[in-house]
C-alpha positions as a printed NumPy array, in Angstrom:
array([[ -3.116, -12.064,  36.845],
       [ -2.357,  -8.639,  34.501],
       [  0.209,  -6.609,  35.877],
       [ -2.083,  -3.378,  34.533],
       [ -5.374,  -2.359,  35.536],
       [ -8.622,  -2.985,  33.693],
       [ -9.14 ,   0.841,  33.801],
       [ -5.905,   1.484,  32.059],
       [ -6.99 ,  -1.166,  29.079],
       [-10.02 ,   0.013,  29.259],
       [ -9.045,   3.048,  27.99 ],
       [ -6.89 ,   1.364,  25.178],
       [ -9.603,  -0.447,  23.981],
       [-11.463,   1.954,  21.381],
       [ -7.759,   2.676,  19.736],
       [ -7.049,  -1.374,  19.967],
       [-10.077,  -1.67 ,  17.977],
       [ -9.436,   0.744,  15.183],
       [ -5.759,  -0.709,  15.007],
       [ -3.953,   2.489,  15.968],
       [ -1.914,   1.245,  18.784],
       [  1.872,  -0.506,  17.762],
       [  2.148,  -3.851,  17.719],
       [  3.555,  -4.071,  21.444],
       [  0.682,  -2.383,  23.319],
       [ -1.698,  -4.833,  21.391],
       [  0.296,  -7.806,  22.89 ],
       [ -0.259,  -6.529,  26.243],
       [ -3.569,  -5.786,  25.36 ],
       [ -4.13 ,  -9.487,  24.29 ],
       [ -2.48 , -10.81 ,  27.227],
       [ -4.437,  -8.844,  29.674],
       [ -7.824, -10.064,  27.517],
       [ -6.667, -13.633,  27.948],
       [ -7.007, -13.472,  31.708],
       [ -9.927, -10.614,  32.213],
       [-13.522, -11.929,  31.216],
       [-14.917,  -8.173,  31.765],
       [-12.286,  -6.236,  29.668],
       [-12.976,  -9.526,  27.01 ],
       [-16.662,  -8.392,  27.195],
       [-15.628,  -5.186,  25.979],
       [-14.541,  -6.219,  22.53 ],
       [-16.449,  -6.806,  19.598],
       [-14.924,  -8.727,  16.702],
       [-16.043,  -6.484,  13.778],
       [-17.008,  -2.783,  14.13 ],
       [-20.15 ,  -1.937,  15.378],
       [-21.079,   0.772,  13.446],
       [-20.493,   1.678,   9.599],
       [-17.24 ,   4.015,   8.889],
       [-18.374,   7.393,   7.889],
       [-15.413,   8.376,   5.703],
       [-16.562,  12.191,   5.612],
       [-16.955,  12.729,   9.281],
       [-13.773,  10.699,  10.796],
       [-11.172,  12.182,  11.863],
       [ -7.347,  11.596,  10.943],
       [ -6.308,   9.639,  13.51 ],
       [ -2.838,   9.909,  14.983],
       [ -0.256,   7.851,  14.227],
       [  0.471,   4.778,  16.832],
       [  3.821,   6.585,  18.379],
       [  3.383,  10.306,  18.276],
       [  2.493,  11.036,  21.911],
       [  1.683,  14.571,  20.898],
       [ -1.298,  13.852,  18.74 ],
       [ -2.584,  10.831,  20.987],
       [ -2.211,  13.63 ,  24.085],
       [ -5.204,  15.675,  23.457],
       [ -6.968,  12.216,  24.225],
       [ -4.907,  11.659,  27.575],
       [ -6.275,  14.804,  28.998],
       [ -9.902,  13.317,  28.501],
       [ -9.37 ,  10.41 ,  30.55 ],
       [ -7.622,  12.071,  32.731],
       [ -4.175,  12.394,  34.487],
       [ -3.876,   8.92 ,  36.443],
       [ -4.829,   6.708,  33.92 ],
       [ -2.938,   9.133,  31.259],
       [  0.076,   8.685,  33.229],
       [ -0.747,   5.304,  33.525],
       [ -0.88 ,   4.607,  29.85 ],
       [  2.36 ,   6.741,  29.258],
       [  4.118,   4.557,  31.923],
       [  2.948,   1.78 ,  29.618],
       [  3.978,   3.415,  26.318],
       [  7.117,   4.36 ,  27.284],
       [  7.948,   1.185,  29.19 ],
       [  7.267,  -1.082,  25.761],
       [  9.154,   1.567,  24.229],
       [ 12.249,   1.286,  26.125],
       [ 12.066,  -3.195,  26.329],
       [ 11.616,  -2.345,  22.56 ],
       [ 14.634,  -0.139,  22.357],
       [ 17.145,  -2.235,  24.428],
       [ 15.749,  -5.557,  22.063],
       [ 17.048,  -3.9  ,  19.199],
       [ 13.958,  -3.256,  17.544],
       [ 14.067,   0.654,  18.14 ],
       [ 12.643,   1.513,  14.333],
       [  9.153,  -0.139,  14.258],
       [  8.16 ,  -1.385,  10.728],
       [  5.506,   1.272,   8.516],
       [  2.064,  -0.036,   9.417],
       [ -1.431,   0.913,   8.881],
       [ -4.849,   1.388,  10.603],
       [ -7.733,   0.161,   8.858],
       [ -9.209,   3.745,   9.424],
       [ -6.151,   5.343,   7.852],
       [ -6.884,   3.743,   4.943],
       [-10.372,   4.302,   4.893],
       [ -9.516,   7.963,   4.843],
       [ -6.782,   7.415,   2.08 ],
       [ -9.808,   5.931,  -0.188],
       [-12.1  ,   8.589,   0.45 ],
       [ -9.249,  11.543,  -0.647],
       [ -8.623,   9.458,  -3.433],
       [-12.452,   9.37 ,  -4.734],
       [-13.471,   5.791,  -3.491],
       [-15.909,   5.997,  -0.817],
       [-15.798,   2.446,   1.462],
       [-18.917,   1.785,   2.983],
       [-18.849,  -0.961,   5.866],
       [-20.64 ,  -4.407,   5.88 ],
       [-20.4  ,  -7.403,   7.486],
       [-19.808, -10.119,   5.488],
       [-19.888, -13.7  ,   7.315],
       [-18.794, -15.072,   4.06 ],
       [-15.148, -13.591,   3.27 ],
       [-12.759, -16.   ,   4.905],
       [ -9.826, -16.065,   7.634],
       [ -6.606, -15.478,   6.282],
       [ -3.359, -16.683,   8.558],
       [ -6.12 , -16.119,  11.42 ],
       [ -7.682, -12.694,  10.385],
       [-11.287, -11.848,   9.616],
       [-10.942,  -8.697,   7.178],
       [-13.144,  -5.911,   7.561],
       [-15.23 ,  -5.517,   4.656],
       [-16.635,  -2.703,   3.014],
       [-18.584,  -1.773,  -0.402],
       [-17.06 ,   0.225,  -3.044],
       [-18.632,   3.812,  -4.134],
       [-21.959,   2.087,  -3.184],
       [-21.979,  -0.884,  -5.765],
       [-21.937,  -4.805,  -5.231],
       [-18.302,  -4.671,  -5.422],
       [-16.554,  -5.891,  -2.23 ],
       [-13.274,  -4.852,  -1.096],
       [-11.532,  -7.045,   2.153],
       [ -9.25 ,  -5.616,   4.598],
       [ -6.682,  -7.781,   6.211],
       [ -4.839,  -6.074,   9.042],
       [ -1.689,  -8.384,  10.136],
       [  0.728,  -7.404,  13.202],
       [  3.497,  -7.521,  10.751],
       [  4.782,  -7.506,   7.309],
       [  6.262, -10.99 ,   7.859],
       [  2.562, -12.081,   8.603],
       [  0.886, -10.537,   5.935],
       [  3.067, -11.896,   3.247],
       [  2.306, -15.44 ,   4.88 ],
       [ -1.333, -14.535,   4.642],
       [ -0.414, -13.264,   0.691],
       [  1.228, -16.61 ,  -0.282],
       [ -1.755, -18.347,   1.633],
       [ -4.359, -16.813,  -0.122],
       [ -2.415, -17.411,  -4.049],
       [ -2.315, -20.751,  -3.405],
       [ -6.222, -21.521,  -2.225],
       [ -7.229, -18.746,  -4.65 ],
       [ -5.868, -19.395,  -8.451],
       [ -8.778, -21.712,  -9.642],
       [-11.597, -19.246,  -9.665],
       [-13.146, -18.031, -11.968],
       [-12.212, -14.382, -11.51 ],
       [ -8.762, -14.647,  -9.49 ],
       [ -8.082, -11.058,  -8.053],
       [ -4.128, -11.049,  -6.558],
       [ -4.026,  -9.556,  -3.57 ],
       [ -2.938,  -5.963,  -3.224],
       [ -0.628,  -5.369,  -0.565],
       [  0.104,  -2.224,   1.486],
       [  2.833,  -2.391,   4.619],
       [  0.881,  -4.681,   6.828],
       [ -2.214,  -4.637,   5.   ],
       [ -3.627,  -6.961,   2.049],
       [ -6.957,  -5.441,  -0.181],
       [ -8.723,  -8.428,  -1.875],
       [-11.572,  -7.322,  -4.252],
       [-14.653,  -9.571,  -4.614],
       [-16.697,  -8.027,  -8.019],
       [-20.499,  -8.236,  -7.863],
       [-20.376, -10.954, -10.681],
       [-17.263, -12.938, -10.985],
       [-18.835, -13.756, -14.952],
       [-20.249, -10.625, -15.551],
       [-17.798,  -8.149, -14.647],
       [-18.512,  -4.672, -16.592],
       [-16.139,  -2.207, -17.64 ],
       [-16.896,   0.402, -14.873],
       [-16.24 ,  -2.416, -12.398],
       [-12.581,  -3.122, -13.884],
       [-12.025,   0.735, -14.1  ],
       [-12.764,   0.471, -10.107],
       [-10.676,  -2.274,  -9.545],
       [ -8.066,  -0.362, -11.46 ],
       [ -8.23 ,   2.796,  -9.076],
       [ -8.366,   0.119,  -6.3  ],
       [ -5.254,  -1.664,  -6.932],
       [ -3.799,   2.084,  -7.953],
       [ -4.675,   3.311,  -4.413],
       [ -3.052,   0.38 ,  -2.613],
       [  0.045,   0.988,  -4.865],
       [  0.573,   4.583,  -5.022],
       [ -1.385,   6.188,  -1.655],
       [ -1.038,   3.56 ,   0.399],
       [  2.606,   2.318,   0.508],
       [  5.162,   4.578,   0.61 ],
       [  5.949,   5.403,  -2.852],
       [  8.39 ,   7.603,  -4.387],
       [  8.815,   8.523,  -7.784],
       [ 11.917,   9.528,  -9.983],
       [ 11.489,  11.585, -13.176],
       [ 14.202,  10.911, -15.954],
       [ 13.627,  13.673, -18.749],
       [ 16.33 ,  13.93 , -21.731],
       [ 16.129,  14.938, -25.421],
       [ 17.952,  15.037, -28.902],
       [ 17.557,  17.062, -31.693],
       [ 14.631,  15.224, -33.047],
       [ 13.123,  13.234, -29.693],
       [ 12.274,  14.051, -26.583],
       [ 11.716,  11.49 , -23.359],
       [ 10.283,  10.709, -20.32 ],
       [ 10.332,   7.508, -17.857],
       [  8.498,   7.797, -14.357],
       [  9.742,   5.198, -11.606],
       [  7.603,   4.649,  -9.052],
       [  8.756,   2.674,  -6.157],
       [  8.228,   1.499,  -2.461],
       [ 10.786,  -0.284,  -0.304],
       [ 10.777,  -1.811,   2.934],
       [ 12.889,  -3.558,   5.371],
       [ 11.423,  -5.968,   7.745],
       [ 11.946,  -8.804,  10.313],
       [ 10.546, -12.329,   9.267],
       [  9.053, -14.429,  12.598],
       [ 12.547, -15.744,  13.686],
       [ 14.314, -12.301,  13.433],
       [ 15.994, -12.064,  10.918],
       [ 16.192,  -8.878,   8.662],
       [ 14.521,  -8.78 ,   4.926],
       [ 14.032,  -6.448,   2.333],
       [ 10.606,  -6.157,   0.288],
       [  9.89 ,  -4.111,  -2.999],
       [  7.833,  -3.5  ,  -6.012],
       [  8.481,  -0.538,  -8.627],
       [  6.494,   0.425, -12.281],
       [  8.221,   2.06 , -14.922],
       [  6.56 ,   3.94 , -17.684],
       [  8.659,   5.564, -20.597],
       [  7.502,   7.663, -23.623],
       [  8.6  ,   8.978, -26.692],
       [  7.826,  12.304, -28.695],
       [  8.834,  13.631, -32.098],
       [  9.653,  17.071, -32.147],
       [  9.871,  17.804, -35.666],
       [  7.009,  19.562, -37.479],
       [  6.389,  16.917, -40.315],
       [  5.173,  13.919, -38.372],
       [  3.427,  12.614, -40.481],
       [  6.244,  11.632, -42.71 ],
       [  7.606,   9.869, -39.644],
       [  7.681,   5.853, -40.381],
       [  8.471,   2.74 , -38.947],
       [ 10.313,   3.182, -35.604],
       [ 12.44 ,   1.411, -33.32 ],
       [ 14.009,   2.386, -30.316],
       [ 16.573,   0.818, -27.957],
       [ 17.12 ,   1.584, -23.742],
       [ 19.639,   1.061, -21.487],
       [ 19.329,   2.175, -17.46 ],
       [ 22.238,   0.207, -15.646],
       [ 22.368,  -3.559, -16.615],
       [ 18.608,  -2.873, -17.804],
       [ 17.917,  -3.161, -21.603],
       [ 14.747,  -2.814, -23.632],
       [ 13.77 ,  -2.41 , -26.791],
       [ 11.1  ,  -2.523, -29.722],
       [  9.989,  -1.963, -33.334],
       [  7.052,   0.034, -34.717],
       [  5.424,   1.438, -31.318],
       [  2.202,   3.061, -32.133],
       [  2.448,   6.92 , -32.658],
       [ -0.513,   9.278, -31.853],
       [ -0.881,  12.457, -33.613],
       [  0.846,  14.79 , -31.611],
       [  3.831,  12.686, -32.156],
       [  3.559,  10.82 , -28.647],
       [  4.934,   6.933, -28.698],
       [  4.195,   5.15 , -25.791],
       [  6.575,   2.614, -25.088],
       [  4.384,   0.82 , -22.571],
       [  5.043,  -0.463, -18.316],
       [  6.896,  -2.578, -16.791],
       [  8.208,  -3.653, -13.193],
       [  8.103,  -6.137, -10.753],
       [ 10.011,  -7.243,  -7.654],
       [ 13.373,  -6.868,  -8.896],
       [ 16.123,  -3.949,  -9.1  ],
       [ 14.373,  -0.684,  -8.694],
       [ 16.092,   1.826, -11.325],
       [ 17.986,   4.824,  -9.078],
       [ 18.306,   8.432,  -9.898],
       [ 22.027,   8.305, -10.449],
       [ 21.025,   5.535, -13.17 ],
       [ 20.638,   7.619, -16.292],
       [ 19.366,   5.822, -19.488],
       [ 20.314,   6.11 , -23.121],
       [ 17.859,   6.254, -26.152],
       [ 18.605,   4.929, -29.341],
       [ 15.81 ,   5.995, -31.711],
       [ 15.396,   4.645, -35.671],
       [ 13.365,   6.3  , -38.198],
       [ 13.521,   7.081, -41.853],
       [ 17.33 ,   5.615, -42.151],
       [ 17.972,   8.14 , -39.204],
       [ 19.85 ,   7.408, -36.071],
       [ 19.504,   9.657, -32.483],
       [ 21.332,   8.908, -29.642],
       [ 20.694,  10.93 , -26.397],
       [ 20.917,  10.646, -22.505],
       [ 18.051,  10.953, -19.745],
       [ 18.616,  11.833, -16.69 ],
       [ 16.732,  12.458, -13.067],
       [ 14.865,  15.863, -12.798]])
């Protein structure tokens, strides 16, 4: 038999449904739903009704008691002092279990609302088609009102959701249009196009701001700005970056992270036009790149492309040296974090 009283879960059961509450309280809430037929009643595997991205509010985050009171005083002070004995309780087995700093995780309504500030409205469906991943139905949605399909996976943990990720490359990589998953903290975002064969250039511009959402809004990104310049050339590189620590299933402590870095060129002199073939060399760290004959646009802009991945992210107190080539001319210069 629960320890807590149906009216207490009862209460928790509209915020255990939008995926607000931390990962503790949902275990109890679980537990308690394992044993209680009526409080199992309660709960409806998808969402009921469509998410109405203009008129939601920004829910609070699963910890901050201060948001989450204003709701406490509506149910009142018994079962608000109920479900603070509960919160605080977890919080404390939590603390003295060594897991006082909870990993970053995310609501599916949080990032509704992060779409819809970022111009992509998410309009829910249900969807009996899009498959379990490491036991999760996603929540599905259309995107900005087109045949487009975007899946939410909501996982307890990061651990889980990169379980569900490698899942998911492996039973995906023979279709026809293979979309990797995007992932964000506890989240993954898998986009189903209208036509996998047929797939227009509007829809990959949407996937684009998709995938850009997930990476820049969604995680928590930062971004370094190295500037520097010569006599002749100027530079810029833009690092964006997210890192996280997290516990795998047994315990034990690992790191995640994913960076893009995007450097450019410009020619300051007034005669660019007499400006030839180029070639340019970069070092940041134990980092090198280089290449011959980049493309120049007519302001005397030379893109020198994106790269990243999983490895080393690039650190501010990493400046990086330019070697530029033109007309049997050499410059040499330094840039460093703004």
């Amino acid at each position: 038999m629960s320890k807590y009283p149906c009216a207490v879960i009862q209460d928790l059961i509209p915020l255990y449904k939008d995926g607000i509450l931390s990962a503790q309280t949902e275990q109890i809430i679980r537990e308690h739903l394992e044993e209680c037929p009526q409080c199992r009643d309660l709960i409806d595997d998808d969402y009921s009704q469509p998410v109405d991205t203009e008129l939601v509010e920004t829910l609070p985050e699963a910890d901050t008691f201060k948001r989450l009171s204003k709701r406490v005083r509506n149910w009142g002070l018994y079962t608000g002092l109920a479900i603070l004995a509960i919160i605080l309780t977890v919080g404390a087995v939590s603390f003295y279990m060594g897991r006082g700093e909870s990993e970053p995780a995310l609501s599916v309504r949080q990032a509704v609302n992060i779409f819809a500030k970022e111009g992509i409205q998410l309009i829910k469906i249900k969807d009996p088609a899009a498959e379990e991943i490491n036991g999760v139905k996603p929540v599905s949605f259309l995107i900005n009102y087109t045949g487009n399909k975007l899946h939410i996976y909501r996982y307890d943990s990061i651990a889980e959701r990169k379980t569900a990720d490698e899942m998911w490359r492996e039973n995906n990589q023979d279709k026809y249009f293979y979309s990797t998953t995007n992932g964000a903290k506890n989240m993954i975002f898998i986009i189903v196009p209208v036509d996998e064969k047929q797939i227009t250039i509007e829809d990959w511009k949407l996937v684009g701001k998709v995938s850009k959402t997930v990476f820049e809004k969604l995680n928590d990104t930062q971004e370094i700005v190295f500037t520097g310049a010569g006599e002749n050339w100027e530079s810029q590189t833009v690092v964006k970056y997210y890192e996280y620590f997290y516990h795998d299933e047994d315990g034990t402590l690992n790191y995640e992270s994913y960076y893009e870095k995007s450097a450019s060129l410009k020619y300051l002199g007034q005669d660019i036009e007499s400006v030839g073939e180029i070639s340019y060399e970069m070092q940041q760290g134990s980092g090198k790149g280089s290449g011959t004959n980049p493309y120049m646009s007519p302001d005397g802009t030379v893109s020198l492309g994106l790269s990243g991945g999983n490895g080393l992210i690039p650190r501010a107190d990493q400046d990086i040296t330019f070697t530029i080539r033109w007309n049997d001319r050499e410059e040499t210069f330094v840039a460093r974090a703004e």
